[in-house]
C-alpha positions as protocol buffer text, in pm:
chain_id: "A"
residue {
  index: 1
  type: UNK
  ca { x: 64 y: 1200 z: -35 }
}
residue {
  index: 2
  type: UNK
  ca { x: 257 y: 1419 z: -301 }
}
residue {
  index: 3
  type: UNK
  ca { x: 127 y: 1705 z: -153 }
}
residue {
  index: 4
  type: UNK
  ca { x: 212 y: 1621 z: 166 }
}
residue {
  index: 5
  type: UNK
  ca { x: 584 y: 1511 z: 91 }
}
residue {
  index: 6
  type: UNK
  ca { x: 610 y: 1889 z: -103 }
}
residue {
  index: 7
  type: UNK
  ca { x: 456 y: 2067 z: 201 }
}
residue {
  index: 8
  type: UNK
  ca { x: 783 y: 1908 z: 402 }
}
residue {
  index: 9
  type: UNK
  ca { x: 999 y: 2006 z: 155 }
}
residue {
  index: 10
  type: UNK
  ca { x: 831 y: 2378 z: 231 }
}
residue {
  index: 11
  type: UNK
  ca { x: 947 y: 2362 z: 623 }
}
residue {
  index: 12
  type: UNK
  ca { x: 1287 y: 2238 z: 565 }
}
residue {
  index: 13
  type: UNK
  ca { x: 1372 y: 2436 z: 303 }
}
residue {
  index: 14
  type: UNK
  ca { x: 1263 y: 2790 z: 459 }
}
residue {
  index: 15
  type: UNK
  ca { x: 1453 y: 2699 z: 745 }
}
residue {
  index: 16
  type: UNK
  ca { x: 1784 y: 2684 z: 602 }
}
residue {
  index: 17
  type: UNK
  ca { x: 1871 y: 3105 z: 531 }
}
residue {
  index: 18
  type: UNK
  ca { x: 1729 y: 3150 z: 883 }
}
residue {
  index: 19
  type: UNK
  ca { x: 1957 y: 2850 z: 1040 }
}
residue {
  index: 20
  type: UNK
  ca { x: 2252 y: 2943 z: 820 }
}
residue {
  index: 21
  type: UNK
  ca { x: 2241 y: 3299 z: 902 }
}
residue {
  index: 22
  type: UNK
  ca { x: 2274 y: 3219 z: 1284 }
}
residue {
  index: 23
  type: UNK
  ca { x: 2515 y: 2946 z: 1258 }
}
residue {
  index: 24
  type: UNK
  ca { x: 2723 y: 3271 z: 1086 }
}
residue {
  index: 25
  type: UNK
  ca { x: 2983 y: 3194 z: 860 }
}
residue {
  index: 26
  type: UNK
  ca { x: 3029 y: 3365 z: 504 }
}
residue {
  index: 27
  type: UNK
  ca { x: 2867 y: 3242 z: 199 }
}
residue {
  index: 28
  type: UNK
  ca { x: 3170 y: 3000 z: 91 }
}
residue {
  index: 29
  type: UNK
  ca { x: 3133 y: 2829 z: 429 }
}
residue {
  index: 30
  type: UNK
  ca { x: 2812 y: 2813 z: 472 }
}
residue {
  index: 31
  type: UNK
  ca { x: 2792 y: 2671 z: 84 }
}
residue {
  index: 32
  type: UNK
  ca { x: 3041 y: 2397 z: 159 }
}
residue {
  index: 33
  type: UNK
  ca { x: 2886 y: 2296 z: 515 }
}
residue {
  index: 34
  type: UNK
  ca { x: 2531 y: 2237 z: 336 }
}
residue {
  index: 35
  type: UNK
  ca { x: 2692 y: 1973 z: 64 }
}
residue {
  index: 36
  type: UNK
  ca { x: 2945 y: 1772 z: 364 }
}
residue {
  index: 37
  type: UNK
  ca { x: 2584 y: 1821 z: 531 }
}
residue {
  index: 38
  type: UNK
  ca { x: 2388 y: 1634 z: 257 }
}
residue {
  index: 39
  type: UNK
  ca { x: 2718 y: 1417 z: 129 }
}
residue {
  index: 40
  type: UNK
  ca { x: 2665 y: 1251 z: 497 }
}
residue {
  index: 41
  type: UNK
  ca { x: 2302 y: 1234 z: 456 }
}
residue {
  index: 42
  type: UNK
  ca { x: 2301 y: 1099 z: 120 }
}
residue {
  index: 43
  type: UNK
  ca { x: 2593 y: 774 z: 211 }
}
residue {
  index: 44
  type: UNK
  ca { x: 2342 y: 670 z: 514 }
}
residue {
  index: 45
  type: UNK
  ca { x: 2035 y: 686 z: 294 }
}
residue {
  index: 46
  type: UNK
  ca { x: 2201 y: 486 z: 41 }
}
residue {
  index: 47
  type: UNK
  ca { x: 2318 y: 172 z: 311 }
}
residue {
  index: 48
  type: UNK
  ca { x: 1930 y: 198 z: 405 }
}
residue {
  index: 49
  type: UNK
  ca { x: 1740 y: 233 z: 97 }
}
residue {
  index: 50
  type: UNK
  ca { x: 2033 y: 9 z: -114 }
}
residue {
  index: 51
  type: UNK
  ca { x: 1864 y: 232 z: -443 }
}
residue {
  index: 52
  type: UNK
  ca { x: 1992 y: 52 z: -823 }
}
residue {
  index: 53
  type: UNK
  ca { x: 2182 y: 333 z: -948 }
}
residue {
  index: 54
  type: UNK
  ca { x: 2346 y: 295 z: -1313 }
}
residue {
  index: 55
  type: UNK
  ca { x: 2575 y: 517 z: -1569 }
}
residue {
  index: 56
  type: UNK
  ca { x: 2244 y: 766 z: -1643 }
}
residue {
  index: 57
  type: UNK
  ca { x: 2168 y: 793 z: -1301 }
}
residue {
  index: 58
  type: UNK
  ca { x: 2526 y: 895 z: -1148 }
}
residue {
  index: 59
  type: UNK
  ca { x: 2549 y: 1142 z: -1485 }
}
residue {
  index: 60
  type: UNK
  ca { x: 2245 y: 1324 z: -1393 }
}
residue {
  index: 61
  type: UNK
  ca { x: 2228 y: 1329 z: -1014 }
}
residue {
  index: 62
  type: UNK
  ca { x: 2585 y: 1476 z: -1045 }
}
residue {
  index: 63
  type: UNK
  ca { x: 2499 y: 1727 z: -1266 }
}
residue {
  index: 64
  type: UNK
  ca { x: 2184 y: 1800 z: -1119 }
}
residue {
  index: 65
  type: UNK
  ca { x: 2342 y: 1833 z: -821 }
}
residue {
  index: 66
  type: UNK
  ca { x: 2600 y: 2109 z: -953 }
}
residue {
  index: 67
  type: UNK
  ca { x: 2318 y: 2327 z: -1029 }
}
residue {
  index: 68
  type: UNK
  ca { x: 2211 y: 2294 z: -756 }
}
residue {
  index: 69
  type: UNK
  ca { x: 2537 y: 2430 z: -567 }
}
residue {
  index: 70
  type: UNK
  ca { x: 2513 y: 2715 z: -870 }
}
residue {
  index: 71
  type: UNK
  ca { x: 2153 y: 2774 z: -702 }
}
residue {
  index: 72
  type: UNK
  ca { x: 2243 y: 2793 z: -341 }
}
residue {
  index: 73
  type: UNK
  ca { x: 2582 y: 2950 z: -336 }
}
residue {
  index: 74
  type: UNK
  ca { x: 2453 y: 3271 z: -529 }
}
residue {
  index: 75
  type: UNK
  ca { x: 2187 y: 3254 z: -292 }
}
residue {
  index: 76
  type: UNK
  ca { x: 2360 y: 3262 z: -9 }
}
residue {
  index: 77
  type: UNK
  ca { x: 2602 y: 3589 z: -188 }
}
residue {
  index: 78
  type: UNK
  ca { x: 2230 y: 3739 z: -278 }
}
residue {
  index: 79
  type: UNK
  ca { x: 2164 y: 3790 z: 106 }
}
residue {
  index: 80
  type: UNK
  ca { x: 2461 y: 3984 z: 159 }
}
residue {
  index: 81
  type: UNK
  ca { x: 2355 y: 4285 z: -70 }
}
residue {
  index: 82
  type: UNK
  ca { x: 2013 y: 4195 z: -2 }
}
residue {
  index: 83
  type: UNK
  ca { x: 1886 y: 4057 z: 360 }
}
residue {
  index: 84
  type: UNK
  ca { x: 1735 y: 3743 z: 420 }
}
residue {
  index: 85
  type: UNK
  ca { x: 1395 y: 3893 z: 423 }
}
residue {
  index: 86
  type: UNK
  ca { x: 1450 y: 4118 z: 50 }
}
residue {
  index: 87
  type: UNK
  ca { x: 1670 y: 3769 z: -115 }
}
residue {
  index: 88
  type: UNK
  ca { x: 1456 y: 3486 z: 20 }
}
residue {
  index: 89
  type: UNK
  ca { x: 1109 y: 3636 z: -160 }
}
residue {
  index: 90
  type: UNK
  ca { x: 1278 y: 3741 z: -461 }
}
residue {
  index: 91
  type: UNK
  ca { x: 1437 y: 3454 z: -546 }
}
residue {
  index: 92
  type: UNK
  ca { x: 1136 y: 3227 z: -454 }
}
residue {
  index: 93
  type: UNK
  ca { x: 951 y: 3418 z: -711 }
}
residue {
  index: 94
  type: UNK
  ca { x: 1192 y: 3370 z: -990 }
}
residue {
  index: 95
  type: UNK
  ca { x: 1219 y: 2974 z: -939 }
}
residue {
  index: 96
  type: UNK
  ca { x: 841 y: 2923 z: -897 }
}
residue {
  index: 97
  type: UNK
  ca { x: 814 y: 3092 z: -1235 }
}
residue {
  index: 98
  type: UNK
  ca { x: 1132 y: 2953 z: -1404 }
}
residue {
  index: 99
  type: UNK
  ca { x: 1016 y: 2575 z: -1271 }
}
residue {
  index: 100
  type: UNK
  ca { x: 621 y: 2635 z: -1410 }
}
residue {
  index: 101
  type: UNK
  ca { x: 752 y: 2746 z: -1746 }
}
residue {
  index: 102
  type: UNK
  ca { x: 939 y: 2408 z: -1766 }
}
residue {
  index: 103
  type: UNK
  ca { x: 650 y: 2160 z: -1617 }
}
residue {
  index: 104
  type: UNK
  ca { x: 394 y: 2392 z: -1846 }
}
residue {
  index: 105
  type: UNK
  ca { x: 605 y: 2410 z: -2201 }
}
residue {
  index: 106
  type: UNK
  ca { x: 826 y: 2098 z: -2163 }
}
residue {
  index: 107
  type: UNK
  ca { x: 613 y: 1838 z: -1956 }
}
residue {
  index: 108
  type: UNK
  ca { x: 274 y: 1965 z: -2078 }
}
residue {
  index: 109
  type: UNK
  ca { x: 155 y: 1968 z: -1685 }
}
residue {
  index: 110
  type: UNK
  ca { x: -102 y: 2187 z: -1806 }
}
residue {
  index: 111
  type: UNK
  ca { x: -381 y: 2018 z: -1972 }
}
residue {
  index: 112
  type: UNK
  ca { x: -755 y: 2236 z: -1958 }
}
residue {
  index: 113
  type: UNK
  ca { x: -807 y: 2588 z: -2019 }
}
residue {
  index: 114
  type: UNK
  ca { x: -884 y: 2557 z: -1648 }
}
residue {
  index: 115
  type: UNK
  ca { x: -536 y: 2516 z: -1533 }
}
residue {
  index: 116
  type: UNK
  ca { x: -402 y: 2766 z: -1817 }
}
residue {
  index: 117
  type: UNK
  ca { x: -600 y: 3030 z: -1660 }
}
residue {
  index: 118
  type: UNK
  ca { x: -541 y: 2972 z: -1321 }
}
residue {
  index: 119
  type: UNK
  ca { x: -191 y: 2906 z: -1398 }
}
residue {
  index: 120
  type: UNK
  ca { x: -119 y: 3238 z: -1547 }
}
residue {
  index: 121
  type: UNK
  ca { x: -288 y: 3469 z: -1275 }
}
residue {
  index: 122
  type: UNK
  ca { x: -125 y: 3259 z: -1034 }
}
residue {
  index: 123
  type: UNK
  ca { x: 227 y: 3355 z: -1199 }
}
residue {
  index: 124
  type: UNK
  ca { x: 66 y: 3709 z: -1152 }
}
residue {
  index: 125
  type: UNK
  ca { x: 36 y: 3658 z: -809 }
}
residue {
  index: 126
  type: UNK
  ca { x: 325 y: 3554 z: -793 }
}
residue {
  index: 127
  type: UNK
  ca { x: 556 y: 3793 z: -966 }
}
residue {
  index: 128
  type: UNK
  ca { x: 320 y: 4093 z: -795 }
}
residue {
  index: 129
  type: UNK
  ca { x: 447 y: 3920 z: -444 }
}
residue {
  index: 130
  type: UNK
  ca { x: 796 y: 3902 z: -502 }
}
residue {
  index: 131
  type: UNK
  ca { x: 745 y: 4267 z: -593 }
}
residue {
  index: 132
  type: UNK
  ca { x: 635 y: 4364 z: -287 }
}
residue {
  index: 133
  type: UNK
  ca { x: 927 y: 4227 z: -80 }
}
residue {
  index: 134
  type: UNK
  ca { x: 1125 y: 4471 z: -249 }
}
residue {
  index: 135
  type: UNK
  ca { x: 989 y: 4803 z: -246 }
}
residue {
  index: 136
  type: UNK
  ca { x: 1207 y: 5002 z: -11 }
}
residue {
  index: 137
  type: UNK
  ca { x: 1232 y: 5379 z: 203 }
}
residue {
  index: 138
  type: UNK
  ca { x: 1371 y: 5633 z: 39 }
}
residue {
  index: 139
  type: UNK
  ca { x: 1539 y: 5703 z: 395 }
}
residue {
  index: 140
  type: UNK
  ca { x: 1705 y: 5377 z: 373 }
}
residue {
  index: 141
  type: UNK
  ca { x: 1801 y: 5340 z: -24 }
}
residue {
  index: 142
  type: UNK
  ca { x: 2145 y: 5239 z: -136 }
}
residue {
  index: 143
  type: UNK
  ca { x: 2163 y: 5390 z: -456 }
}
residue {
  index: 144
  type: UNK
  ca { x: 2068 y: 5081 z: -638 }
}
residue {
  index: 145
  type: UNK
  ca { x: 2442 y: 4959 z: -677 }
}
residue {
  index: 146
  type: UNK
  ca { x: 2341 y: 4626 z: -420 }
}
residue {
  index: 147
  type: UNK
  ca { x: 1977 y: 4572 z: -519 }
}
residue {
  index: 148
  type: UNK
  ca { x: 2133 y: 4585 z: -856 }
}
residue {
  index: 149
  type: UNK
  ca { x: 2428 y: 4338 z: -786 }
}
residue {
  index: 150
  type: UNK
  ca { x: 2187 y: 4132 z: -581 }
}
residue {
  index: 151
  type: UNK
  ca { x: 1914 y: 4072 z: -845 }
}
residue {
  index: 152
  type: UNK
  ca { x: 2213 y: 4002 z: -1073 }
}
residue {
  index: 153
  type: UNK
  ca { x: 2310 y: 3735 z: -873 }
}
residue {
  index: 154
  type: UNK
  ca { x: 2002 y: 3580 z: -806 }
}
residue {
  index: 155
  type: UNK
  ca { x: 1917 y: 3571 z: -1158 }
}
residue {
  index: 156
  type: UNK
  ca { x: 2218 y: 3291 z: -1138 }
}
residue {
  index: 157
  type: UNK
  ca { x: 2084 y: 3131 z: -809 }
}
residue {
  index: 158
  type: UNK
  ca { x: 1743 y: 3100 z: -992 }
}
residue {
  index: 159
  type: UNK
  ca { x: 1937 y: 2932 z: -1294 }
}
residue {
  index: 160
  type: UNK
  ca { x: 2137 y: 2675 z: -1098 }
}
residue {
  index: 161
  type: UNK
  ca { x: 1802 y: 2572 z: -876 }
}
residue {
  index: 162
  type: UNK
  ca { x: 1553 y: 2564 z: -1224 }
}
residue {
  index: 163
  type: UNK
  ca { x: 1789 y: 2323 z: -1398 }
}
residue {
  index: 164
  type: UNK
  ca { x: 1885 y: 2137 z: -1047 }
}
residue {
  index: 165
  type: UNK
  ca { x: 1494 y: 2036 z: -1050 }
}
residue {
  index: 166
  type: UNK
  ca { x: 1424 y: 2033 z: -1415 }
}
residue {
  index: 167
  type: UNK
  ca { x: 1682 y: 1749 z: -1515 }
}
residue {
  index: 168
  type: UNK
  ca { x: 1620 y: 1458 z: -1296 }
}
residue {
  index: 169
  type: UNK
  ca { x: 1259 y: 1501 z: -1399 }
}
residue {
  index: 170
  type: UNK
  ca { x: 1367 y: 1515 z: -1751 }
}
residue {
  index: 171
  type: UNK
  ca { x: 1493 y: 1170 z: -1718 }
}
residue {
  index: 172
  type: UNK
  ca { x: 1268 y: 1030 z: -1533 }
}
residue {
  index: 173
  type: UNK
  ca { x: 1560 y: 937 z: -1221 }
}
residue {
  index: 174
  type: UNK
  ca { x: 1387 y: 832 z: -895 }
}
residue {
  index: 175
  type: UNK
  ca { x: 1443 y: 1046 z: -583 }
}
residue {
  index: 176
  type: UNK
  ca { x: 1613 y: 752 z: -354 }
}
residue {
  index: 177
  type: UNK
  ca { x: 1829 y: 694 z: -682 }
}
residue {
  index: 178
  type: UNK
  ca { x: 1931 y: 1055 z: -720 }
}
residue {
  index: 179
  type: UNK
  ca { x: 1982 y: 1155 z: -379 }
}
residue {
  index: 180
  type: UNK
  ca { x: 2335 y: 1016 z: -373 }
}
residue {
  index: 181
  type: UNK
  ca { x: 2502 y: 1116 z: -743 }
}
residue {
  index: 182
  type: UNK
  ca { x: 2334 y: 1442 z: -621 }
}
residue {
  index: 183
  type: UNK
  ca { x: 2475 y: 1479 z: -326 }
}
residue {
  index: 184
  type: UNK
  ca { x: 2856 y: 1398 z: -443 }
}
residue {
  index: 185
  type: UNK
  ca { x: 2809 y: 1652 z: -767 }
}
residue {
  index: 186
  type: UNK
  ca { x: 2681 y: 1894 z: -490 }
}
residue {
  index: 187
  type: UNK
  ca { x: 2989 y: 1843 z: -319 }
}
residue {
  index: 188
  type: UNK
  ca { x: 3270 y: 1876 z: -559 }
}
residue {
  index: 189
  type: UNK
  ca { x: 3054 y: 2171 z: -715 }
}
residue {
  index: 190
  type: UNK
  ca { x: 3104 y: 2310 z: -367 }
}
residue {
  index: 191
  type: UNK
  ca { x: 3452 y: 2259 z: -337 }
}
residue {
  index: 192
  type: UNK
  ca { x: 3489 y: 2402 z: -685 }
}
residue {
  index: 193
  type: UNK
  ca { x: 3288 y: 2717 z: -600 }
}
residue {
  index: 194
  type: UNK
  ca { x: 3400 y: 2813 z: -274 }
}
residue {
  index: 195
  type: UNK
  ca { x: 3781 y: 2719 z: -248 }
}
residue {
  index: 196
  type: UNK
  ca { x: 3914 y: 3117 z: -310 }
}
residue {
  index: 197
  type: UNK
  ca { x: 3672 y: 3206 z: -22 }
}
residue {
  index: 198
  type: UNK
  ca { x: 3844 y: 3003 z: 229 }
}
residue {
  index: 199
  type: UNK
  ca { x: 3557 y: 2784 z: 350 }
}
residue {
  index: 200
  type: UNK
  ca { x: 3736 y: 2509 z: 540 }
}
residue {
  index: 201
  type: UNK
  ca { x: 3674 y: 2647 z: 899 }
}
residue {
  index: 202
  type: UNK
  ca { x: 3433 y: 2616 z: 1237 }
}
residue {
  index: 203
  type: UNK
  ca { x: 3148 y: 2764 z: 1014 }
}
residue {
  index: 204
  type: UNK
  ca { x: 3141 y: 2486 z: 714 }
}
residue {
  index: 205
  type: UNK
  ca { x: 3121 y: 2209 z: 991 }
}
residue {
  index: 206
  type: UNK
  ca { x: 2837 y: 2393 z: 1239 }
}
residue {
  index: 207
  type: UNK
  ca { x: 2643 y: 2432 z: 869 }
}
residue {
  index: 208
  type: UNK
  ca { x: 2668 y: 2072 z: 820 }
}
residue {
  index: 209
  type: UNK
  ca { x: 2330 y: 2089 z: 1001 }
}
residue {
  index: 210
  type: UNK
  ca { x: 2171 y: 2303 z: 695 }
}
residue {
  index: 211
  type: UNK
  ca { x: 2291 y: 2053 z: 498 }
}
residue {
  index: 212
  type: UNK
  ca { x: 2064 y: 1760 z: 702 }
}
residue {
  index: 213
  type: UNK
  ca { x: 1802 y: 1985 z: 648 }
}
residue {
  index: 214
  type: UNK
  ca { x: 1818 y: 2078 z: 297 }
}
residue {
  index: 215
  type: UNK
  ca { x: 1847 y: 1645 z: 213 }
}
residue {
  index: 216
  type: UNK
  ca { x: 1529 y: 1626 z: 422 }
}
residue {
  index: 217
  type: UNK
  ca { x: 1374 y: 1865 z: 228 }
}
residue {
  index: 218
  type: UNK
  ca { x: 1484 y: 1726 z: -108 }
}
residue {
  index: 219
  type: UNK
  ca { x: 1443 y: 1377 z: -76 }
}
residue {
  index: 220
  type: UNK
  ca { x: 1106 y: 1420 z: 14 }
}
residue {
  index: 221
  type: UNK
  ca { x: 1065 y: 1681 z: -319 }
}
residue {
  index: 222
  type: UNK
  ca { x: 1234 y: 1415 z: -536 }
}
residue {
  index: 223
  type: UNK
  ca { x: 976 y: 1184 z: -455 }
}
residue {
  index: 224
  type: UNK
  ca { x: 675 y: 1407 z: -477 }
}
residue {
  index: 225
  type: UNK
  ca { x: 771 y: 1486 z: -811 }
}
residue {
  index: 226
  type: UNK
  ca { x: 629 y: 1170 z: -1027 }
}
residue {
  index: 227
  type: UNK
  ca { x: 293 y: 1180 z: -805 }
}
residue {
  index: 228
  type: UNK
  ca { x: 185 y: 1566 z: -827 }
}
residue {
  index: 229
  type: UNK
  ca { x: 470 y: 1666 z: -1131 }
}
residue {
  index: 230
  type: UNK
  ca { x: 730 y: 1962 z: -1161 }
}
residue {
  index: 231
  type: UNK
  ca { x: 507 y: 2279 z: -1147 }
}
residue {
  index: 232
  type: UNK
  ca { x: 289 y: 2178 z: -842 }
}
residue {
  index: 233
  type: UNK
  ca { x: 531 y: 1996 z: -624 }
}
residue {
  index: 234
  type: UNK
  ca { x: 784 y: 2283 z: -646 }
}
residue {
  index: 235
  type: UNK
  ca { x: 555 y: 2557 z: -607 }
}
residue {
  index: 236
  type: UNK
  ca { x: 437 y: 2422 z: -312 }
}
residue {
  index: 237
  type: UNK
  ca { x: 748 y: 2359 z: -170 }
}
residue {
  index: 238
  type: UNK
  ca { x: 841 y: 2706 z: -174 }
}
residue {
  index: 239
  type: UNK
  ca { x: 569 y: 2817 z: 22 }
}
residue {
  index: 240
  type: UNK
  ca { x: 856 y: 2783 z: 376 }
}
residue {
  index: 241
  type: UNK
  ca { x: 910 y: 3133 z: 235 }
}
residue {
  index: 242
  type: UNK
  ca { x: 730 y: 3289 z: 518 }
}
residue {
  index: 243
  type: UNK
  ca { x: 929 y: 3107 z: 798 }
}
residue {
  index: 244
  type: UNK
  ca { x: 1258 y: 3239 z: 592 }
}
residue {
  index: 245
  type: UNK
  ca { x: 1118 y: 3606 z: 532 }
}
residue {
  index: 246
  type: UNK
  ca { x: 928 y: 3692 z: 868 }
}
residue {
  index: 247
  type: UNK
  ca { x: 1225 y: 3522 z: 1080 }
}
residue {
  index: 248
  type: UNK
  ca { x: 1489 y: 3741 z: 862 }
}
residue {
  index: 249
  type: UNK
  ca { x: 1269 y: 4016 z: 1029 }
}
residue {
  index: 250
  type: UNK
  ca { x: 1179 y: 3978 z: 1354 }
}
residue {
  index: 251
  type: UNK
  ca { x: 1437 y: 3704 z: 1434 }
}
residue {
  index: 252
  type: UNK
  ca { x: 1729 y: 3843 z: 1290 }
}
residue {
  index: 253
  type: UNK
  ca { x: 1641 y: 4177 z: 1339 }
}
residue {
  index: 254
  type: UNK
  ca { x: 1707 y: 4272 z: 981 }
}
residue {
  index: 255
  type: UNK
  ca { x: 1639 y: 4665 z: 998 }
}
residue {
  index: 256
  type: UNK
  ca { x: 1274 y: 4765 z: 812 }
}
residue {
  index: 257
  type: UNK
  ca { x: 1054 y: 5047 z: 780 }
}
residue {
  index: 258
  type: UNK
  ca { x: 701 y: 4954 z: 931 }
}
residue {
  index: 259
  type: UNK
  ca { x: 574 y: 4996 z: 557 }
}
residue {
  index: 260
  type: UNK
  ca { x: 814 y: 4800 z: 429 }
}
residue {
  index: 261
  type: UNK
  ca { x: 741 y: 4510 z: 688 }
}
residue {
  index: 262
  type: UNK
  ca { x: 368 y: 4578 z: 601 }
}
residue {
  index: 263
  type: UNK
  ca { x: 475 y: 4501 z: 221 }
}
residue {
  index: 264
  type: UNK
  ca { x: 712 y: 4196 z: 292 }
}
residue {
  index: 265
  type: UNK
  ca { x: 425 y: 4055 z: 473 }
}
residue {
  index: 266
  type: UNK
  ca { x: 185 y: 4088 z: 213 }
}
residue {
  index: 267
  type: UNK
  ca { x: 409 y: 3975 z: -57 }
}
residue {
  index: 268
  type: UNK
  ca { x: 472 y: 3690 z: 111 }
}
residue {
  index: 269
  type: UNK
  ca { x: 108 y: 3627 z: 148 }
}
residue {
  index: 270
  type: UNK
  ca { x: 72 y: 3652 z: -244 }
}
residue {
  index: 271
  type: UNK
  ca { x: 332 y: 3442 z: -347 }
}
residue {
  index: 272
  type: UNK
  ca { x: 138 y: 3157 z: -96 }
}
residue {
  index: 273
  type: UNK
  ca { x: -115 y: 3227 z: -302 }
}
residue {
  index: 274
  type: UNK
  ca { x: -20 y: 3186 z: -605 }
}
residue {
  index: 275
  type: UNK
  ca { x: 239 y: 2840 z: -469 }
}
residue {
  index: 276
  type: UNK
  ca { x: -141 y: 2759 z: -392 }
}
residue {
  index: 277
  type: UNK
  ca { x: -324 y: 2827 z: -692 }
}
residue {
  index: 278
  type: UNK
  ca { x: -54 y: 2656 z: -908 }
}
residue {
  index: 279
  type: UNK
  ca { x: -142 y: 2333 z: -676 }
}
residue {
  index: 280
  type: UNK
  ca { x: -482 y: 2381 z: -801 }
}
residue {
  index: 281
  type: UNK
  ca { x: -387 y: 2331 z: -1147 }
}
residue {
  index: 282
  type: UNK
  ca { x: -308 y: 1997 z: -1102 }
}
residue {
  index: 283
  type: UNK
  ca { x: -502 y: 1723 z: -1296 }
}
């Protein structure tokens, strides 16, 4: 069943770039539509589900859910320097290893020499995929100055969505508990993030609609994570990459080399792989 609930996660959540991007709108928009998006999701859940939320669990939501804005915003600025199909990879690679250092060092997910070893050359896999997706044509190089900027930037996305999913697991909240205190910290980090960008037009309310999708996707994480645990639930949830990557392609048309598509598609293939293989390390 955990599985299951992650591999959900995995078709909401590489939908959202690909929805964002043609819903159009700038990052601050499209940042602050996702969290009004979620806000409403999260108040109907809770009149539904009627979760028992204390002090603890309106502390960490909140706060988990300001990394989480942290994670998303800078991914949304990441696609600007580098495309949907370039950003999307990359920064799936960094949180699938950021998230299995955490479940492997801090929550000991790893328990045979087994899982160790398959662990690591799926982290292999892994980094060698995201690698892939962004090896470029000399005829169509920038000078590094936004591959640069853009790695910069998601090295920040990757922080904000690492510690978004590392905390509530820390302390043990339950995903019908979170999903509210996460949703309002998303919010207000939103509002903090995105007010010099303008974001209070037509775009933040048609985005409201990757902000459904998103709380689709992440209650149904939160709730795989006490059945399957941090490095296997996550990893598999990231495997939407290659509805997010091939539609930045051939549905928005993102300009590419046929060897570069040939390597985008192929890195995306490896990082399944090793979302996979992590699975497999699961007691």
């Amino acid at each position: 069943m955990g599985i299951l609930l992650a591999v959900v996660t995995a078709v909401c959540w590489g939908s959202i770039v690909l929805v964002s991007q043609k819903l159009g709108g700038d990052s601050y928009s499209q940042t602050l539509g996702m969290t009004l998006g979620a806000l409403v999701f999260s108040i109907i859940t809770f009149f539904i589900v009627s979760p028992d939320i204390n002090t603890l669990v309106l502390t960490i939501g909140a706060i988990s859910g300001a990394l989480w804005v942290v994670g998303q915003r800078f991914q949304f600025a990441s696609v600007d320097h580098l495309g949907v199909a370039k950003a999307v990879p990359l920064s799936t690679g960094m949180q699938l290893f950021g998230t299995t250092l955490f479940g492997v060092l801090v929550f000991h997910e790893w328990k045979t020499k087994t899982e160790i070893i398959v662990g690591i050359i799926a982290i292999v896999v892994i980094i060698l995929g995201a690698v892939f997706t962004s090896i470029k044509d000399k005829s169509n190089e920038d000078g590094g100055g936004n591959t640069k900027k853009g790695l910069l930037i998601l090295l920040l996305s990757t922080a904000g969505y690492v510690g978004y999913v590392v905390i509530v697991n820390w302390f043990k909240i339950g995903g019908w508990e979170a999903i509210l205190p996460q949703a309002a910290g998303m919010f207000v980090g939103g509002l903090l993030l995105t007010f010099t960008g303008k974001p209070f037009n037509k775009f933040a309310i048609r985005n409201i609609i990757t902000g459904l999708i998103w709380s689709t996707g992440n209650i149904t994480l939160l709730l795989s994570l006490p059945k399957i645990g941090v490095a296997t639930s996550f990893s598999l949830s990231q495997t939407g990459i290659i509805i997010s990557t091939l539609g930045g392609i051939f549905i928005l048309k993102e300009k590419k080399s046929k060897r570069q598509v040939i390597f985008v598609i192929a890195g995306c293939l490896l990082i399944i792989a090793g979302g996979v293989m992590l699975g497999f390390t699961k007691s």
